[in-house]
C-alpha positions as CSV (number, residue, x, y, z in Angstrom):
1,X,-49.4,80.5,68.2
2,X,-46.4,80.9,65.9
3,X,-44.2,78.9,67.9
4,X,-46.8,76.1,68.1
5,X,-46.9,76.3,64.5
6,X,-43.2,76.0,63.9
7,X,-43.2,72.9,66.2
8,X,-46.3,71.0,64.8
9,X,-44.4,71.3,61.0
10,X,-41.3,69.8,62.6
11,X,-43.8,66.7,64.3
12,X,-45.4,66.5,60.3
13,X,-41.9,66.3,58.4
14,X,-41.1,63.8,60.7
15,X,-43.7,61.7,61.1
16,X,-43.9,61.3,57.1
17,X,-40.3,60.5,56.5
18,X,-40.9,57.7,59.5
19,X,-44.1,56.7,56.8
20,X,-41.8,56.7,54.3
21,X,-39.4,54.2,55.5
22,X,-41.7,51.7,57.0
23,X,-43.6,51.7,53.8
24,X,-41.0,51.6,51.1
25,X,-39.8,48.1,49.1
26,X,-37.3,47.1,46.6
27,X,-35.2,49.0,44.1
28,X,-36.8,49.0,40.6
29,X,-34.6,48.2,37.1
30,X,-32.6,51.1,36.0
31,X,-34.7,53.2,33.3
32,X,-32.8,53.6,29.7
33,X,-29.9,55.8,29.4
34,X,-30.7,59.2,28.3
35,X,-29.6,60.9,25.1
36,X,-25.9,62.5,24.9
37,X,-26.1,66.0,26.1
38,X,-24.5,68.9,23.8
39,X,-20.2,69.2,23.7
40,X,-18.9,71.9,26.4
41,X,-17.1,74.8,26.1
42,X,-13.1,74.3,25.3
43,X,-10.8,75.1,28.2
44,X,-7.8,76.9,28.5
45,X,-4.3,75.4,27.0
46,X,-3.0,73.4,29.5
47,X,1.2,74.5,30.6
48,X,2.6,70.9,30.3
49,X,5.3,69.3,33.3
50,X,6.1,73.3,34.7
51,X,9.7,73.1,33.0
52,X,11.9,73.0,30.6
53,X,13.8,69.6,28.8
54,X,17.2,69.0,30.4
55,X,20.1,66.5,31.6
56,X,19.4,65.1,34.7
57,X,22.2,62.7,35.4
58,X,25.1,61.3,34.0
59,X,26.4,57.8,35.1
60,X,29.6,57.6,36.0
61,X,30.6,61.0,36.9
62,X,34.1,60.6,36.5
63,X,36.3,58.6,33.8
64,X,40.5,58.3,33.5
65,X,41.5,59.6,30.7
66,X,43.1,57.1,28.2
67,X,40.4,54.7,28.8
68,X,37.1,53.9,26.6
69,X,33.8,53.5,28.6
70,X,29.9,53.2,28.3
71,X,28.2,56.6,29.9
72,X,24.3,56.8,31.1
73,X,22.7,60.3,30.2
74,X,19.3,60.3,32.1
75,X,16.9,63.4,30.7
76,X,13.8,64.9,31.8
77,X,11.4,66.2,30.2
78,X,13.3,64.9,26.6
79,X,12.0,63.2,23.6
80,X,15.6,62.1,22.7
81,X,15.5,60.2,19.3
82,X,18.1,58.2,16.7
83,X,19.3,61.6,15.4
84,X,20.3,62.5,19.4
85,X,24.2,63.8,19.5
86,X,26.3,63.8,22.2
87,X,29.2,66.3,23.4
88,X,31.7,65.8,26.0
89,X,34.1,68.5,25.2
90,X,37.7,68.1,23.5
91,X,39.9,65.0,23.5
92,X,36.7,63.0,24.2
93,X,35.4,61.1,21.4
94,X,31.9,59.8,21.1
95,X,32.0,55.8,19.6
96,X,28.9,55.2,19.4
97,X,25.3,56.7,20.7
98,X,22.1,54.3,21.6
99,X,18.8,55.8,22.5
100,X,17.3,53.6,24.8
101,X,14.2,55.9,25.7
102,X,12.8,59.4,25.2
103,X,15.0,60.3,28.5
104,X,18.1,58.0,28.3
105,X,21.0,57.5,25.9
106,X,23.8,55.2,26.2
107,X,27.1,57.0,24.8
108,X,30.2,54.6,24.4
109,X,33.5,57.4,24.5
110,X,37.3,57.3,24.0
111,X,39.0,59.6,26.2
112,X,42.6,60.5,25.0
113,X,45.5,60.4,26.9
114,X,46.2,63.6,27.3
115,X,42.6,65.3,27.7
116,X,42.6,68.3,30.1
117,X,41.5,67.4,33.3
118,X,38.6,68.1,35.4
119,X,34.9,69.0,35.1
120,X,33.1,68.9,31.6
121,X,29.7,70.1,30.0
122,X,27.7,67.4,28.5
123,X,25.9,68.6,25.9
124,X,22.6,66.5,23.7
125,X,21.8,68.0,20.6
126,X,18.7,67.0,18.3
127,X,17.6,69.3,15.3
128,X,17.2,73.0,17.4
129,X,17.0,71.1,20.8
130,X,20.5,71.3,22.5
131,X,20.3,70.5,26.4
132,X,23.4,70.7,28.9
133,X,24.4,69.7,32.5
134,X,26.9,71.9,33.7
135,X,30.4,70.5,35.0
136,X,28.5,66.9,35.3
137,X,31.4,65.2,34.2
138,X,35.5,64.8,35.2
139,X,38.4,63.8,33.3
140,X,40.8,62.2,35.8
141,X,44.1,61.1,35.7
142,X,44.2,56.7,36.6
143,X,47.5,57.4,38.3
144,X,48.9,59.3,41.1
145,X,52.9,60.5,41.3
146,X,54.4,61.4,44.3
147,X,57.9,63.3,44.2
148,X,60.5,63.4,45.9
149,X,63.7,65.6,45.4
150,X,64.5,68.8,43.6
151,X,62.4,69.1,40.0
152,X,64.8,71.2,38.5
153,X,67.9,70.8,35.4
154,X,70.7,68.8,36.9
155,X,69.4,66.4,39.2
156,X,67.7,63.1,40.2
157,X,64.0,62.7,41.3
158,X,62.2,59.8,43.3
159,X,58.8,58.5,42.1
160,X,56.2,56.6,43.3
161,X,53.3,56.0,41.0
162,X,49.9,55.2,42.5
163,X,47.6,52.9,40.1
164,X,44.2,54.0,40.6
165,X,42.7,52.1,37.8
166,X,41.8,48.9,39.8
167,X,40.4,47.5,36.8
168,X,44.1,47.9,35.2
169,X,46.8,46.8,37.7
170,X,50.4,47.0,35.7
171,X,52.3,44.6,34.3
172,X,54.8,43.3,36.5
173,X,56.5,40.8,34.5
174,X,60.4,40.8,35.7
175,X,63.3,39.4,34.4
176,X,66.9,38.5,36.1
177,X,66.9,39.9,39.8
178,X,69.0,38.0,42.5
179,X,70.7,37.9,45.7
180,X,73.1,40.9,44.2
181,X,71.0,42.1,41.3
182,X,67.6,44.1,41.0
183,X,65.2,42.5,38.5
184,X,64.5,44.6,35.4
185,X,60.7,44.9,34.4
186,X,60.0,44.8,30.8
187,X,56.8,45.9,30.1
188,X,56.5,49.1,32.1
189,X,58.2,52.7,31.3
190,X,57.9,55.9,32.1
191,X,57.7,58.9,29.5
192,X,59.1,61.9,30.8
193,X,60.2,65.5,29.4
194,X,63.2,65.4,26.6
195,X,66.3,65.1,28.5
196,X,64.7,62.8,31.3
197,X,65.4,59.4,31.3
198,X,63.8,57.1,34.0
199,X,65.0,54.0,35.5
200,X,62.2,51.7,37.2
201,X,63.2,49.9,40.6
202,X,59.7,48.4,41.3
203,X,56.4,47.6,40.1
204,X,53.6,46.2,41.7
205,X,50.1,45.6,41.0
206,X,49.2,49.3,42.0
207,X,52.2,50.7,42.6
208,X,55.2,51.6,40.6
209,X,58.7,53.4,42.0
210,X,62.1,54.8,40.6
211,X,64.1,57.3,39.4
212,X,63.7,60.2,36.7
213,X,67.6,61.5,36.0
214,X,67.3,64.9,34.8
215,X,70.0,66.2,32.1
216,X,71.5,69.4,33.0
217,X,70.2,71.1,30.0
218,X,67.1,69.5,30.0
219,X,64.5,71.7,28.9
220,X,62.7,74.1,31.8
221,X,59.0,73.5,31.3
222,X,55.6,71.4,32.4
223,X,55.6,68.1,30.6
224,X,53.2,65.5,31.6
225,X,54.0,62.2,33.1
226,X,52.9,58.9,31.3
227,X,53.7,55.0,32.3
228,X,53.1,52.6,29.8
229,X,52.0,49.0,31.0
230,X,51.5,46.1,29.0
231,X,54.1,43.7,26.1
232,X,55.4,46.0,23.2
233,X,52.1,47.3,20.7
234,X,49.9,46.2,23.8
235,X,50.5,49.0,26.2
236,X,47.4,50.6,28.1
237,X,48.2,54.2,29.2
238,X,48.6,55.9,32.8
239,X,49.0,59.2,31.7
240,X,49.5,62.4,33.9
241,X,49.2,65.4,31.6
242,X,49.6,67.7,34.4
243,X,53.1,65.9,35.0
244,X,55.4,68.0,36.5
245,X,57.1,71.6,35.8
246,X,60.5,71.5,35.7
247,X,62.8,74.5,37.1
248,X,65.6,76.3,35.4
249,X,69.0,76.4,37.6
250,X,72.2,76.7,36.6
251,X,75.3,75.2,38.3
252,X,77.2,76.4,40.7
253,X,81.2,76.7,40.4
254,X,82.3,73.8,42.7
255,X,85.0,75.8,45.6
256,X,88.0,74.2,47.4
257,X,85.9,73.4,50.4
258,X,82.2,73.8,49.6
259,X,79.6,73.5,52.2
260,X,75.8,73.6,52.1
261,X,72.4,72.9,53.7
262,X,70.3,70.0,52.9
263,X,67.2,70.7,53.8
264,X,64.9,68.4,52.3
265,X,64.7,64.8,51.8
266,X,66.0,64.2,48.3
267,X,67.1,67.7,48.0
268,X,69.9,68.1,45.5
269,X,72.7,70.4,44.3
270,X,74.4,71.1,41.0
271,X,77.8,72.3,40.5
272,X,80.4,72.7,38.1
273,X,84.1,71.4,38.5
274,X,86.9,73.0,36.9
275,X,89.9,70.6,37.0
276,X,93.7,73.1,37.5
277,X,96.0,73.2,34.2
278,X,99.1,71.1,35.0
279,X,99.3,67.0,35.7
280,X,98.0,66.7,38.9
281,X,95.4,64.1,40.6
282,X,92.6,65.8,41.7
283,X,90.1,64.3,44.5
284,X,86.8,65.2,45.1
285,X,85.2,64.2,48.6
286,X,81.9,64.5,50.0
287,X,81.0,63.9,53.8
288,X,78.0,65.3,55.9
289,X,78.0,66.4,59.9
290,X,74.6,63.4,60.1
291,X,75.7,60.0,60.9
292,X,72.1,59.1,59.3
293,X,73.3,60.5,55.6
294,X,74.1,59.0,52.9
295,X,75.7,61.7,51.1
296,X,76.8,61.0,46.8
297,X,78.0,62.5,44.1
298,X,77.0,61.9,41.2
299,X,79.7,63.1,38.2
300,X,78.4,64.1,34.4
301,X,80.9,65.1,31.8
302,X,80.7,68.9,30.0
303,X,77.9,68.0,28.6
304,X,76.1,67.8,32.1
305,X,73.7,64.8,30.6
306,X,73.3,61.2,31.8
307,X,74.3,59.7,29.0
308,X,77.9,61.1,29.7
309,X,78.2,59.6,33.1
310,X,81.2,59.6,34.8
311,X,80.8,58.3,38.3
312,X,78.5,57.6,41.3
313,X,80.4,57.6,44.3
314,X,81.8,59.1,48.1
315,X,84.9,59.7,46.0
316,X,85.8,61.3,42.8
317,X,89.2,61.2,41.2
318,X,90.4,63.6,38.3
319,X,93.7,62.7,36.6
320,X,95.2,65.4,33.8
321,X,96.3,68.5,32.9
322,X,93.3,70.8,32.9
323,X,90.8,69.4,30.6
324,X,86.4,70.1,30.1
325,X,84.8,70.4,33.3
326,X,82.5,68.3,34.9
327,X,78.7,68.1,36.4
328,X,78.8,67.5,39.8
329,X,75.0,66.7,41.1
330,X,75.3,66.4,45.6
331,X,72.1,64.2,46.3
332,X,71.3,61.9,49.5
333,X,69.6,58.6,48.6
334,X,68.9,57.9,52.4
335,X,66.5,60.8,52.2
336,X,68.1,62.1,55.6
337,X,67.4,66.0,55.9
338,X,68.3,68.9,58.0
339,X,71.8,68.8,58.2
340,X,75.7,70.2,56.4
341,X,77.3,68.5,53.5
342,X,80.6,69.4,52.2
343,X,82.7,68.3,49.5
344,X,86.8,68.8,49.6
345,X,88.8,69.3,46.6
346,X,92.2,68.3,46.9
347,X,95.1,68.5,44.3
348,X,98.7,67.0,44.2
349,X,101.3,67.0,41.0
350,X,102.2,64.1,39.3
351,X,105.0,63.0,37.1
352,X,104.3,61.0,34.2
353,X,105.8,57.5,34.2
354,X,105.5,54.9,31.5
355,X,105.1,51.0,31.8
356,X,107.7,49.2,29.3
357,X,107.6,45.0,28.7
358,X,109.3,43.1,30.5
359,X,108.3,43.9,34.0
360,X,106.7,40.6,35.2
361,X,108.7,40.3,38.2
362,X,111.0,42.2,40.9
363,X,114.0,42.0,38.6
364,X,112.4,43.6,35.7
365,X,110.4,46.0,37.6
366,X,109.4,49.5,35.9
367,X,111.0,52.1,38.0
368,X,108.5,54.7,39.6
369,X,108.6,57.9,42.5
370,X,106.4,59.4,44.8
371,X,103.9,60.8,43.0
372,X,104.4,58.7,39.8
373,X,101.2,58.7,36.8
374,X,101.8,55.5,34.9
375,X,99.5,56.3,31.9
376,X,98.5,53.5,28.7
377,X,99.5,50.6,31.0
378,X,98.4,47.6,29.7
379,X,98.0,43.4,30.7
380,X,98.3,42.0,27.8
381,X,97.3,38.6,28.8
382,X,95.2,36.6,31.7
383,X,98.7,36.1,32.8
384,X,100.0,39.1,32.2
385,X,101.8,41.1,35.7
386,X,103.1,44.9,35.4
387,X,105.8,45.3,38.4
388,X,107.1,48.3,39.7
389,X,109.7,49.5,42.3
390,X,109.6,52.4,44.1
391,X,112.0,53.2,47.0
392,X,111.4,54.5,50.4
393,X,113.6,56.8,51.8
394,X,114.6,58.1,55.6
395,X,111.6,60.8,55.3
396,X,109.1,58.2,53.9
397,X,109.4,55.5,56.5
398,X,106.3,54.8,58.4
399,X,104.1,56.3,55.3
400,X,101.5,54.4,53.5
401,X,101.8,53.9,49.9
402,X,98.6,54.9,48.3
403,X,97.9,53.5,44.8
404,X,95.0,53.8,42.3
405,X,94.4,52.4,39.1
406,X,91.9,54.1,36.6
407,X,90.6,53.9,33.3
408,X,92.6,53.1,30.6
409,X,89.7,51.2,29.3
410,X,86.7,51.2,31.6
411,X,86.2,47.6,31.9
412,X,89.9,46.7,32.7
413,X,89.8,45.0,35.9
414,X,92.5,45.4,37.3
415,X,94.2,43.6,40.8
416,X,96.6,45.4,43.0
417,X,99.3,44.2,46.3
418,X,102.4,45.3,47.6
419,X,104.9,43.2,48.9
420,X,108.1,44.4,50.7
421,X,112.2,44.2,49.2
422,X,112.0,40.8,49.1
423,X,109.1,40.7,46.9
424,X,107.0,38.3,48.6
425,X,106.0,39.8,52.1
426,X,102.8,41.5,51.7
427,X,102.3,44.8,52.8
428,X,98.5,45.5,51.2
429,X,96.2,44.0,48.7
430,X,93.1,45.4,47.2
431,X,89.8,44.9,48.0
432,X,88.8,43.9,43.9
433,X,85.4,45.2,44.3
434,X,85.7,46.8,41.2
435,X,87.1,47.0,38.0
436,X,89.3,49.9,39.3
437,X,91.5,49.5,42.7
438,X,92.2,52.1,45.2
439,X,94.3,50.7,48.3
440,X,96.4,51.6,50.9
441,X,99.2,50.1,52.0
442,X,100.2,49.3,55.9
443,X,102.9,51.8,56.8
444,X,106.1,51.0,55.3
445,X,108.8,50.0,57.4
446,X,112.1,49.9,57.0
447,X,113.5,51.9,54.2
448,X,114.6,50.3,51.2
449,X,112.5,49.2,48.1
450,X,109.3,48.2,47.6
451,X,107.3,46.8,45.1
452,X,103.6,46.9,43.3
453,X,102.3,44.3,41.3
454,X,99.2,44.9,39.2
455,X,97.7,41.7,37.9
456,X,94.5,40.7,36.0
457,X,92.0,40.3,38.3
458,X,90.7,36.8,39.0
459,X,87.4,37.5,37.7
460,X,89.2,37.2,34.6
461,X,90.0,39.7,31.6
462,X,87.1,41.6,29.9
463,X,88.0,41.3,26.0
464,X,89.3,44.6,24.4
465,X,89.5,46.0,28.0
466,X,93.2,45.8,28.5
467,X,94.8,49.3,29.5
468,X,94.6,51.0,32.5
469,X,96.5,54.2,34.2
470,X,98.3,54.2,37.5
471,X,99.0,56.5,40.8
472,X,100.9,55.5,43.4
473,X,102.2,58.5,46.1
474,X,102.9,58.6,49.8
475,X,100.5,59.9,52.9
C-alpha cells in the first residue's frame, strides 16, 4: 500500500505540472522595483598586483661608450612621475628625463669616453621609492683592435681596428697617394700611451690599420686605445679604455754573431749595440734560415725613441771611433714565424782621408788607400765632382772595390762610378736609389790606378744638403 502510495504522488505531481503548461499565457509587466536593501558588511583589505614596484626592461641593453643616446625604462607596478630620477652609474650622464607613463621613462644619456666597461645597475628614484634592475645595462667599446707583434718597450705593433659603430663609419678622406706613395689620411689618429706614436696605413669605412712604434723607455703600463675620426674640433670618439698593457723589457747587448727564435708573427727583439773605440766601419747584418722572411732592423739612437731614428734596413753601417750606442729593434714585417734570425757584426779599421778642391777630374784627383774614411766631403755645386785615385796593387788584382757614401748631411744625394786608369772605362756605377750609395765594383783588373768619381745625383741637389762622408776598401 506504501508503494502504491509513493507511485500515485509521482502520477499527481505530474499530471499538474502537464495542467500547468497547457494552461498558462503571457508574461505580465514587470512589478515596481523594490526598496534598496541595508549596506553589507566591509571585507577584508584587498593585497593589490602580488608584488612589489620594479624595472622591467631597458631598451637598448647595450650603448658604446663616447656616444649620446635615448634609453626606454619600462616599470611595473610604478607610478613614475616628473620628479622620477635616473641612475646609470659613473661616467654616464643623464641629459634629460621624460616621463611618458606611470611605467615608462625616456632617459636621453652621454656616455664618456672612457666609462668602464660592462654591465650597469639602473637605478629610478622618486621621493623614498628607489627601484633597480640589476646588470640590465652594458657599456661597450664601438671599436675592436686586433694586435699583432710584441706589446712591450722597444718595439713596433700591427693594428687593425674594427668599427663597430655602423652608424659612425670613419672618415676616410686621403690626401697624396700614388703609384710609389701611400696616401696620408687626415682626419683619423690614433691616441696611444706616452712614448707611442702611431702611423696609419689604411682606413676604410669600418676598418682602420697601422702601426704603433713603441719608444724604448716608454712607460710599462695599461693605457687605453682611442681613434679619433672626423675634420679638426669635429672628431667623434672610438675609444678602447681597456687598450692594451704594455710590458717592461730591457735590451739585450747586441753579440758578434747573434742568433734567435722568431716565433711569432710580428714577434720582435730589442738590443743594444755598442760600436768598438778606434776608426773603424762597423756593419750590422741581419739574414734568417726562411726564404719566406722578411727580416729588418730597425736602428734608434741612445735614446732608444723614435724620434731619434737612425735607419730601417737589411743593413746597418756604423762609422767612428766608439761613440753612444744604439737601439737595435729585429722585427719581420712579412709576419713569417717559426724560424732563426741572425744578425752579423763585422768591423774593419779605417784611415781618415780628407777631400781638398780641386779634384774635379783624374788629374787632380784626391789621393786615397784601402780602407780610406773621406770625412766632411762636400759638392759644392749641381756641377760640382769629387775625384779620387786609389791604386791597385799585385795582391789587390781581381778584388772589388767597395765604396759607400754616408751622411755628411742626411739629404746629400750623392752619385757614385768607377772607371779604370784611363778614367773613362767604367768598372761600376751605383744604383741611386737613395740619397746615400753603396756599390761594388766589378773585379779590378789589371793593376794600376783606378778612380772614383762622386757626383751630384741627377735628381738634383737638396739645398743646405751638401756634405757627405766616404769609404772605399777592397773585398
Amino acid at each position: 500500500m506504501s508503494s502504491s502510495f509513493r507511485f500515485l504522488r509521482h502520477a499527481a505531481w505530474l499530471t499538474t505540472a502537464l495542467a500547468l503548461v497547457a494552461c498558462s499565457g503571457s508574461d505580465g509587466t514587470d512589478g515596481k522595483d523594490g526598496a534598496q536593501g541595508a549596506d553589507g558588511k566591509d571585507g577584508q583589505d584587498g593585497t593589490g598586483s602580488g608584488a612589489d614596484p620594479s624595472v622591467s626592461g631597458v631598451v637598448p641593453g647595450a650603448v658604446f661608450v663616447g656616444r649620446t643616446k635615448d634609453v626606454l625604462i619600462s616599470g611595473f607596478g610604478t607610478n613614475w612621475s616628473d620628479a622620477a630620477t635616473v641612475d646609470f652609474g659613473a661616467g654616464v650622464t643623464v641629459d634629460n628625463v621624460t616621463v611618458a607613463s606611470p611605467t615608462a621613462i625616456l632617459a636621453t644619456i652621454t656616455v664618456g669616453s672612457s666609462a668602464e666597461l660592462g654591465a650597469r645597475d639602473v637605478m629610478v628614484k622618486e621621493g623614498d621609492s628607489e627601484v633597480a634592475y640589476k646588470g640590465a645595462f652594458k657599456l661597450e667599446s664601438p671599436v675592436e683592435f686586433t694586435l699583432e707583434g710584441t706589446p712591450a718597450q722597444g718595439s713596433l705593433v700591427f693594428f687593425t681596428a674594427k668599427n663597430k659603430d655602423l652608424e659612425n663609419p670613419f672618415d676616410t678622406t686621403a690626401t697624396g697617394g700614388g703609384l710609389f706613395s701611400a696616401p696620408e689620411f687626415t682626419n683619423v689618429t690614433l691616441a696611444a700611451g706616452a712614448g707611442v706614436a702611431v702611423q696609419i696605413n689604411d682606413v676604410q669605412q669600418y676598418s682602420a690599420s697601422g702601426v704603433m712604434l713603441i719608444d724604448a723607455d716608454a712607460k710599462a703600463e695599461q693605457f687605453p686605445l682611442e681613434l679619433l675620426s672626423g675634420p679638426d674640433g669635429e672628431e667623434l670618439s672610438f675609444n678602447d679604455p681597456e687598450g692594451v698593457t704594455l710590458a717592461a723589457r730591457s735590451p739585450k747587448a747586441l753579440g758578434a754573431d747573434e742568433s734567435f727564435m722568431v716565433d711569432a708573427p710580428f714577434a720582435s727583439q730589442l738590443f743594444e749595440f755598442t760600436p768598438a773605440s778606434g776608426l773603424k766601419l762597423t756593419t750590422l747584418s741581419v739574414t734568417a734560415d726562411d726564404f719566406d722572411a722578411s727580416p729588418e732592423m730597425v736602428v734608434l739612437g741612445p735614446t732608444g725613441s723614435f724620434t731619434d731614428f737612425l735607419a730601417q734596413s737589411t743593413e746597418y753601417v756604423r762609422i767612428g771611433d766608439g761613440g753612444d750606442p744604439a737601439h737595435i729593434i729585429y722585427i719581420d714585417v712579412s709576419g713569417t714565424s717559426g724560424y732563426t734570425a741572425n744578425i752579423k757584426t763585422t768591423s774593419r779599421d779605417l784611415t781618415a782621408a780628407t777631400e781638398s778642391e780641386p779634384n774635379n777630374d783624374t788629374a787632380t784627383a784626391g789621393v786615397i788607400t784601402d780602407g780610406s774614411l773621406v770625412q766632411a766631403a762636400e759638392l759644392g755645386s749641381a756641377t760640382d765632382e769629387d775625384w779620387f785615385k786609389i791604386t791597385v796593387g799585385g795582391a789587390d788584382v781581381g778584388k772589388s772595390l767597395t765604396i759607400r757614401t754616408l751622411a755628411g748631411d742626411p739629404q746629400a744625394d750623392t752619385f757614385v762610378e768607377v772607371f779604370g786608369s784611363d778614367g773613362t772605362t767604367p768598372f761600376g756605377t751605383g744604383g741611386d736609389t737613395n740619397y746615400h750609395e753603396s756599390l761594388i765594383s766589378e773585379p779590378l783588373t789589371p793593376a794600376g790606378d783606378y778612380y772614383v768619381k762622386v757626383s751630384v745625383s741627377p735628381e738634383g741637389l737638396v739645398a743646405g744638403q751638401t756634405k757627405y762622408d766616404l769609404v772605399v776598401y777592397f773585398e
